[in-house]
Residue frames as qw, qx, qy, qz and C-alpha x, y, z in Angstrom:
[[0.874, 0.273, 0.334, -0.225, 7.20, 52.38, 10.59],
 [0.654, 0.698, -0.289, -0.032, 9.61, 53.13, 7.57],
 [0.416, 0.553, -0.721, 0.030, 12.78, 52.34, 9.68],
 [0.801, -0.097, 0.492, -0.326, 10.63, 49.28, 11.54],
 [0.809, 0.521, 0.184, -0.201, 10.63, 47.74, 7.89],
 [0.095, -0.775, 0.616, -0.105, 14.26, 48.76, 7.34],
 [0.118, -0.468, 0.861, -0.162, 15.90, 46.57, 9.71],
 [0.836, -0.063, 0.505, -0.205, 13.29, 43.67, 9.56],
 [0.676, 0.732, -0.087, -0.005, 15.41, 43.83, 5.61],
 [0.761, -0.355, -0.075, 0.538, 18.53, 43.95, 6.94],
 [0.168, -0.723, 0.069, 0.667, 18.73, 47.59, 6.18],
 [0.371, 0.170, 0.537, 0.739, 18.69, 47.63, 2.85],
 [0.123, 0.249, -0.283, -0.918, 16.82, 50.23, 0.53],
 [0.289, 0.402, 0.856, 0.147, 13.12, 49.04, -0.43],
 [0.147, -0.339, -0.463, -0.805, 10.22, 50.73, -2.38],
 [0.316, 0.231, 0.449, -0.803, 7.56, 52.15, -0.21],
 [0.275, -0.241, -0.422, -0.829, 3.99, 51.33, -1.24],
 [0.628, -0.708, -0.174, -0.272, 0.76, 51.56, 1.18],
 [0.373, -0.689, 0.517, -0.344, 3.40, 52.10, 3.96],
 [0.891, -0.199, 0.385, 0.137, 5.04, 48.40, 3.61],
 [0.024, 0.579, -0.650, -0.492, 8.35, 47.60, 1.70],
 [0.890, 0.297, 0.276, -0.210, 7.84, 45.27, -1.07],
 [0.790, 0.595, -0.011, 0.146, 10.61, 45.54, -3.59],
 [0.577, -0.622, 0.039, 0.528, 14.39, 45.99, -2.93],
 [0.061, 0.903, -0.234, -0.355, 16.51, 48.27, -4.43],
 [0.211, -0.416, 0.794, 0.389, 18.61, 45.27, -6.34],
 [0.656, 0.396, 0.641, 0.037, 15.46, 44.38, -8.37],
 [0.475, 0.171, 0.478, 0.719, 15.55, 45.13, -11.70],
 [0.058, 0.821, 0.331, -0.462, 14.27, 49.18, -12.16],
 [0.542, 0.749, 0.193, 0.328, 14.14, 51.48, -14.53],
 [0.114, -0.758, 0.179, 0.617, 16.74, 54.23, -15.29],
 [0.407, 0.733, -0.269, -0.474, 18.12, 56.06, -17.68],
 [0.172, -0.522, 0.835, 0.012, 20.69, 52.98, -18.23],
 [0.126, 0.060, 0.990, -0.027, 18.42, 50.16, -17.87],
 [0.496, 0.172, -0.059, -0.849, 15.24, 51.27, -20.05],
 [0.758, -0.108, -0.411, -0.495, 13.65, 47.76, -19.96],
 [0.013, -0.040, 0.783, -0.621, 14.09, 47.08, -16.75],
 [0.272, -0.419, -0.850, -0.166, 10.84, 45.05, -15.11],
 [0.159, -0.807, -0.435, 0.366, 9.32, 47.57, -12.12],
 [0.200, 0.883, 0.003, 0.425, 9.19, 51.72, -12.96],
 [0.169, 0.603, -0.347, 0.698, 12.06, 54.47, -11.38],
 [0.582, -0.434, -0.555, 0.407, 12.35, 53.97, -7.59],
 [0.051, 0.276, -0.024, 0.959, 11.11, 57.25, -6.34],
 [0.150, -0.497, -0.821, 0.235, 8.61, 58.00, -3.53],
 [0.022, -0.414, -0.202, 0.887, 7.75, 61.33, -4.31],
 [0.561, 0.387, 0.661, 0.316, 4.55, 61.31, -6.63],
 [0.441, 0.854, 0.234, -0.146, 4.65, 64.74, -8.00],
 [0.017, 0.754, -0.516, -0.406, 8.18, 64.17, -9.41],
 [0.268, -0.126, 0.922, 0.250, 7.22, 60.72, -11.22],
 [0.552, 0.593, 0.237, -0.537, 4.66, 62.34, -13.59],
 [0.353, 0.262, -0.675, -0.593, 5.86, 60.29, -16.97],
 [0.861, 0.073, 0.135, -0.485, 2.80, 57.96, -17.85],
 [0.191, -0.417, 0.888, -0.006, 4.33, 54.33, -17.46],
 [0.829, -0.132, -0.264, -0.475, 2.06, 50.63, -18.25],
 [0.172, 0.140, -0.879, 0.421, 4.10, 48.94, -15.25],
 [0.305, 0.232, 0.709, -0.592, -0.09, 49.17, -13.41],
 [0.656, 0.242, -0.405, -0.589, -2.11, 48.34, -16.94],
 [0.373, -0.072, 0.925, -0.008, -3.20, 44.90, -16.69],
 [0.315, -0.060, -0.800, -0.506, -4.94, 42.72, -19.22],
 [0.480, 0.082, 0.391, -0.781, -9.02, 42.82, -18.88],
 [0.629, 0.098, -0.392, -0.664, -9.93, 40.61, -21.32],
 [0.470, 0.060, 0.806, -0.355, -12.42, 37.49, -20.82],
 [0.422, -0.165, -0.745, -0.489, -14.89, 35.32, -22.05],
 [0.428, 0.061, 0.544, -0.719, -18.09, 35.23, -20.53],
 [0.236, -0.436, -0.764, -0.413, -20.68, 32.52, -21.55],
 [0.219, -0.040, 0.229, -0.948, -23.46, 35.40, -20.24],
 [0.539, 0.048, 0.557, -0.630, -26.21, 33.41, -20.87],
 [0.119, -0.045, -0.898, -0.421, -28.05, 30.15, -22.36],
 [0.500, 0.159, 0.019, -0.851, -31.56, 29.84, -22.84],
 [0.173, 0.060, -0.779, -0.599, -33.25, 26.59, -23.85],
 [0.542, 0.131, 0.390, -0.732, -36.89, 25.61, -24.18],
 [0.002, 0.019, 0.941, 0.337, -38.99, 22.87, -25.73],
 [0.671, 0.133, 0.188, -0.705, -42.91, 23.03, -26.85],
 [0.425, -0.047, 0.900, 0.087, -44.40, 19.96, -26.61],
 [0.145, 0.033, -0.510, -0.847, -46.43, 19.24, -29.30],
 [0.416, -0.020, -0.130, -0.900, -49.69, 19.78, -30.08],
 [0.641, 0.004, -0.746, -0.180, -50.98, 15.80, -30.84],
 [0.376, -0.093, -0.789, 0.477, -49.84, 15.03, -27.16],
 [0.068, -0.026, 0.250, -0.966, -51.53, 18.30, -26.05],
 [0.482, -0.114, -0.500, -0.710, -54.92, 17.38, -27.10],
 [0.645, -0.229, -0.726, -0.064, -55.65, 14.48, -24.96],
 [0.333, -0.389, -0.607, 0.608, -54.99, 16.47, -21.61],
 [0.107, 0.889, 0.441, 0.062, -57.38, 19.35, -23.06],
 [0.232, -0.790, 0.211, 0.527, -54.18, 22.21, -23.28],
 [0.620, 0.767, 0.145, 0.079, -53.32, 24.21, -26.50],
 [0.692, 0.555, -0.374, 0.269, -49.71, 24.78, -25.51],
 [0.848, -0.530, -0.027, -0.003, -47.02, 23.91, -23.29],
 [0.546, 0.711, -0.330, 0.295, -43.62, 25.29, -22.98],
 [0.665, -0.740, -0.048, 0.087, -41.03, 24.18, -20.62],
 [0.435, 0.782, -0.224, 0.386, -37.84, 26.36, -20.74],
 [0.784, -0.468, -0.105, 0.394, -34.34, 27.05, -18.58],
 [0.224, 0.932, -0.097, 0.270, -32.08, 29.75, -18.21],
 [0.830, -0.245, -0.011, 0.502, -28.57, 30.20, -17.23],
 [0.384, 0.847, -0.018, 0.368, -26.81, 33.74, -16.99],
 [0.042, -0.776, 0.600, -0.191, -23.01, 34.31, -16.10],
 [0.974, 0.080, -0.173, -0.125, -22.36, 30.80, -16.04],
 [0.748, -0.472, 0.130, 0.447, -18.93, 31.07, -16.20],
 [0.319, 0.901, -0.293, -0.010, -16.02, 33.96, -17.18],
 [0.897, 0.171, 0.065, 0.403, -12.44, 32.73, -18.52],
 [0.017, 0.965, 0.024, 0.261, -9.95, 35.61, -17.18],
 [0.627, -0.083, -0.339, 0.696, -6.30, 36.21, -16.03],
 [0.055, -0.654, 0.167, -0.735, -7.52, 39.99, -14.62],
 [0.316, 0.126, -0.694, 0.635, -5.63, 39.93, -11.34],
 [0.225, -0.004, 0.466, -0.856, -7.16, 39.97, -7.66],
 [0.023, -0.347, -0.933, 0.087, -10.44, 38.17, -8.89],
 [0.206, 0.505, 0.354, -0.760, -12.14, 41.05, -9.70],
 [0.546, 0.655, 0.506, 0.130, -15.02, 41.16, -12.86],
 [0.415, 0.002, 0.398, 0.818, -13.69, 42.48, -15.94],
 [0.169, -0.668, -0.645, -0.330, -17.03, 44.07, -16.70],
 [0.424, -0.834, -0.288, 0.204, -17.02, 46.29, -13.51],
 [0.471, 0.756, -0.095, 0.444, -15.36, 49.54, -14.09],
 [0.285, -0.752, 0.455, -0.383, -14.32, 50.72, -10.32],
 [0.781, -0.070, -0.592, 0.185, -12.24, 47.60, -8.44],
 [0.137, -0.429, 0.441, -0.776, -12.56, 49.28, -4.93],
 [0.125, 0.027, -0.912, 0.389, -14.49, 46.56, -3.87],
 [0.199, 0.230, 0.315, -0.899, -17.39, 48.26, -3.49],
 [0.714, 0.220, -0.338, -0.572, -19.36, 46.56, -6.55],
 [0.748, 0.039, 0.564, -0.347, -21.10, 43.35, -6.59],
 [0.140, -0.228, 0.846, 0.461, -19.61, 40.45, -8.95],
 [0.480, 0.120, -0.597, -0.632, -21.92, 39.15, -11.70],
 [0.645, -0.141, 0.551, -0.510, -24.80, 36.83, -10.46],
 [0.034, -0.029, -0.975, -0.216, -24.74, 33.27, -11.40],
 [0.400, 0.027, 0.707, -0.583, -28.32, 32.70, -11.80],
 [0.165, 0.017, -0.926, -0.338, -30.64, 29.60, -12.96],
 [0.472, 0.236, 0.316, -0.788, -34.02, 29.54, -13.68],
 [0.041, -0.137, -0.952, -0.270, -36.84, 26.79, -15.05],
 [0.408, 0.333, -0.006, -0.850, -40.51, 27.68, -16.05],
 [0.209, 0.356, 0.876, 0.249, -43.53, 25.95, -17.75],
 [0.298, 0.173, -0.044, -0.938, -45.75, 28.06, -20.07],
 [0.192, 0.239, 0.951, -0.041, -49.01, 27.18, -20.06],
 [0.300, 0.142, -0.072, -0.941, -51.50, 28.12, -22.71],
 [0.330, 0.268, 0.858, -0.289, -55.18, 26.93, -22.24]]
């Protein structure tokens, strides 16, 4: 597979990651030389690339409008004539909408991103309380 990938490069030198090449060997990397360099040390062994790096930190924050609420009791005057003592008719909205640059489309809110969790439910609800 490794020297499949190779030659479909023209041979050059790439970065291994999940078994595909992704990066070549003339992007900017770290070394000792080039200490702000944009990807970490080109090294496929991981138990000799044990310094703690923030090249796979990404930015989590968001804005979430999480939920609105409104409601409206009619009044009392009106109530009278259809023989009811109150009357509330309300709406709900929760997770409306989140404002977020965290990569891949996954909820900031959700600690594991394996996929395995279930994004925030959009959901919208209307109601009439009726007290006789």
């Amino acid at each position: 597979m490794v020297e499949r990938a190779l030659n479909c490069y023209g041979g050059k030198s790439y970065f291994l990651r999940w078994g595909s090449c992704t990066i070549s060997d003339e992007e900017p990397r770290w070394t000792p030389n080039n200490t702000d360099a944009t990807y970490p040390r080109m090294y496929y062994n991981p138990a000799h690339n044990l310094v703690f790096s923030d090249y796979w930190l990404e930015d989590a924050s968001y804005i979430r409008l999480k939920n609105i609420q409104l409601g409206y009791t009619i009044p009392k005057d009106i109530l009278r004539k259809i023989n009811i003592n109150r009357l509330k008719i309300y709406a709900s909205i929760d997770n409306l909408v989140t404002i977020t640059n965290y990569f891949g489309g996954f909820d900031p809110e959700v600690r594991e991103t394996a996929g395995d969790n279930y994004p925030q439910v959009k959901t919208f609800a209307i109601g009439i309380q009726i007290g006789l």
